[in-house]
N, C-alpha and C positions, 0 to 999 in steps of 0.2 A: 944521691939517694934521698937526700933532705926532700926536697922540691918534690919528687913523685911520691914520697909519703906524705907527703902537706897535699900534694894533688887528691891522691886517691881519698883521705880522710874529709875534705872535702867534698869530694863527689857522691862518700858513701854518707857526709852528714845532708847531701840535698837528695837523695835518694829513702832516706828517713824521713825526710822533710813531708817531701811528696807524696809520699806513702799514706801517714797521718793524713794528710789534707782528702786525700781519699777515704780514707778509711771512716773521716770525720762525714763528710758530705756526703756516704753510702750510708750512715747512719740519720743524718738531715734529711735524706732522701726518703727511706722507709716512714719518718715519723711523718713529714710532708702527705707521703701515699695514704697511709692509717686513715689520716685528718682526713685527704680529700673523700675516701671510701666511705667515711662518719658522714661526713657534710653530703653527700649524695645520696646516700638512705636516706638519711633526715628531710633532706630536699624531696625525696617519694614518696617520705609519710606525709608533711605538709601539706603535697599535690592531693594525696589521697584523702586525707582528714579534712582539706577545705574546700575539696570539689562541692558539697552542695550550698555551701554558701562563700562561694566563687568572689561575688562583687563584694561582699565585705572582710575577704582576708586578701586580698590581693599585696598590702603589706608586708605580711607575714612571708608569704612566695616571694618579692621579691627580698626579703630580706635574706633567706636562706638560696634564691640563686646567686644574690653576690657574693655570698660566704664561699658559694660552691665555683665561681669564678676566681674567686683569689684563693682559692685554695688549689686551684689548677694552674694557675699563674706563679705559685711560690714552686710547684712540683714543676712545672718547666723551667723557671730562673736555678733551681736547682740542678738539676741534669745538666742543664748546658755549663754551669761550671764544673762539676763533677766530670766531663767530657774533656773540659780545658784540662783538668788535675790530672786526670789518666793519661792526657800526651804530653803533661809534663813529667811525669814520672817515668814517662816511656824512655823520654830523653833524656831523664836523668840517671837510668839504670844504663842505656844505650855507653853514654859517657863513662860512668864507672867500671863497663866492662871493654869497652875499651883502653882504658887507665890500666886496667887488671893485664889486659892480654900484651901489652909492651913493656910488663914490668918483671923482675926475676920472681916477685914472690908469691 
């Protein structure tokens, strides 16, 4: 009985585990979104405020599309770990209830 209580308490502390890591990275992920939505107005007002003097802000534009590139490249690097977390957690509940369902308790 020792060993499948060691089993299970382990499986339910990687099931917490995983969970946090989620919960952390859904939270990564909205501030990521916020920023990029900021950086993309911002990026329209720019466009708009220096269309008539086009040839001498062109700086400015590209400063705020690479803002608005790496700010869509941190919300993609995000997701796809956020993706990896979720099918670890899947596997990790998967585990625990199976541990559950061979156990008396």
């Amino acid at each position: 009985m020792g060993i499948t209580s060691s089993a299970l308490s382990k499986a339910q502390a990687a099931v917490s585990k995983t969970q946090a890591e989620v919960d952390d990275l859904e939270a990564d992920l909205a501030s990521a979104n916020t920023k990029l939505k900021l950086l993309q107005t911002a990026d329209k007002t720019v466009d708009t405020l220096t269309s008539p003097v086009a040839e001498h802000a062109g700086f400015a534009r590209q400063r705020t599309e690479a803002a608005v590139s790496q700010a869509q490249a941190d919300v993609d690097e995000i997701s796809a770990k956020l993706e990896v977390a979720k099918t670890k957690h899947s596997m990790a509940l998967s585990a625990l209830n199976a541990l559950k369902s061979v156990t008396d308790d």
